[in-house]
N, C-alpha and C positions, 0 to 999 in steps of 0.2 A: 503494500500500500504506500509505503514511506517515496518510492522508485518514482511513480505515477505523480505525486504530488513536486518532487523536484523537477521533473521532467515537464509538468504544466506551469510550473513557477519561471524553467529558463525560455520557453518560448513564450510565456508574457514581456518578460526582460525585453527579450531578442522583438517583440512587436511593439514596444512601445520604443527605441531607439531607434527601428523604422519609422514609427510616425514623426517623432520629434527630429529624425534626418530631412524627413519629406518637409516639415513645415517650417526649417531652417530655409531647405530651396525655396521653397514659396516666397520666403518673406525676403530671400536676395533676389527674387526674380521682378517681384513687385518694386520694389527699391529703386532697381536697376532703370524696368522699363517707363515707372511712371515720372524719374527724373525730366524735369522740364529742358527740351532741349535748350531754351537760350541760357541756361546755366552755366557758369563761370566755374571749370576747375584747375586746380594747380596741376601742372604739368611737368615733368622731369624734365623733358627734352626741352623744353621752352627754358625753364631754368637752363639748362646747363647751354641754351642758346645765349643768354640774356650772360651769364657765367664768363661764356669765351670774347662776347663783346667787348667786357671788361676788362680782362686781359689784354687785348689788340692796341699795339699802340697805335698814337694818332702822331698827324702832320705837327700838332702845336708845340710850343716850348715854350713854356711857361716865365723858364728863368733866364737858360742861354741855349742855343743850338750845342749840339747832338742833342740834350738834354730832353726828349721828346717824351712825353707824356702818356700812359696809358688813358682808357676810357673812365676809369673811375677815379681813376685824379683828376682829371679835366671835369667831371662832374660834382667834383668837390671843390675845384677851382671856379666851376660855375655859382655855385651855392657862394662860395667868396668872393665872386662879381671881379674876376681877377681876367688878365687878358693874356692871349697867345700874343708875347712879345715877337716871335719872326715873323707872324702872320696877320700882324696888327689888327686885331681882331680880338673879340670878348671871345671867352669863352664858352658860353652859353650860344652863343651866334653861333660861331664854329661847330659845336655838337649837333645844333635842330639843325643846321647846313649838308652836315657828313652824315648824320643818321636817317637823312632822308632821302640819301641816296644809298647807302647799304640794306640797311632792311629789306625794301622790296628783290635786293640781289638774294637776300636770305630766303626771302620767301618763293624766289624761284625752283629754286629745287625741293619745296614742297607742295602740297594741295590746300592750298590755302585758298579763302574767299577776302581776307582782308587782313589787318595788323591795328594795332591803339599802341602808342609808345607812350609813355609820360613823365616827365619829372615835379614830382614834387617836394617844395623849398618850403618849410614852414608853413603852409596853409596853401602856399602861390604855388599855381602852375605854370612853371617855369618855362617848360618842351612839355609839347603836344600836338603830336604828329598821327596822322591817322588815314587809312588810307584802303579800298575797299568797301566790303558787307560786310558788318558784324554781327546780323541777328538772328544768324544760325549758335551753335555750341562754340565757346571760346576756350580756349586754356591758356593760362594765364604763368606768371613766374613776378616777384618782386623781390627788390634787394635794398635794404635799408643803409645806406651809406654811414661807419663810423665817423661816432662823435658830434653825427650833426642831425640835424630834424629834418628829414629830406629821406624820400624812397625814391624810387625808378621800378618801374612797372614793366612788363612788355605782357601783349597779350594779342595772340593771333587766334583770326578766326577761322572755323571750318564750313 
């Protein structure tokens, strides 16, 4: 008798960790598809696009020649209203200048419907560049620049 009673006891087990499997999928499935397409999410590859931007140096020199400047010094020398001394020119000019003609080169080699750049300085938006459809699904990446009150956003659209 004792056999019969374990043996009913592990296929209950065994059928209630199927249901609760089943209605795990349900509730990612629902999740998944009733997400509203024009929704904004974080993207790796947008990051680590927004990432190597960063890195890239630029034309300007801020102090002296060679001395040329990556993309997030220049964007920290924007926020300090400071100028590309070889190129006589603000720094802030120079970046919404060059960043709007790279992007759309970036977005060439993906399937893209459009792009939103931004920077923002303390409340001001600074650079804001935009370019395309954005009211399909976006994914987005931001980087908050040390020490100062100022992000940079990039956020492309599909």
């Amino acid at each position: 008798m004792v056999k019969i009673y374990k043996k009913a006891q592990q296929e209950m087990v065994g059928f209630v960790l199927i249901v609760v499997l089943v209605v795990v999928g349900i509730m990612v499935f629902l999740v998944v598809s009733l997400r509203n397409p024009g929704e904004e999410q974080n993207s790796v590859e947008t990051s680590a696009v927004l990432e190597s931007l960063m890195k890239s140096t630029s034309d300007c020199a801020i102090v002296f020649e060679p001395q040329y400047s990556n993309f997030e010094e220049l964007f920290m020398n924007c926020y300090d209203d400071k100028r590309c001394e070889n190129l006589n020119e603000m720094a802030c000019d120079y970046l919404n200048k060059t960043l709007a003609s790279m992007i759309p080169d970036i977005m060439k080699s993906e399937n893209l419907n459009g792009y939103e750049f931004s920077f923002i300085s303390a409340g001001e938006n600074k650079i804001n560049i935009n370019e395309g459809n954005c009211a399909g699904g976006k994914i987005s990446a931001q980087k908050k620049l040390a020490n100062r009150d100022a992000t940079i956003r990039l956020t492309f659209c599909n």
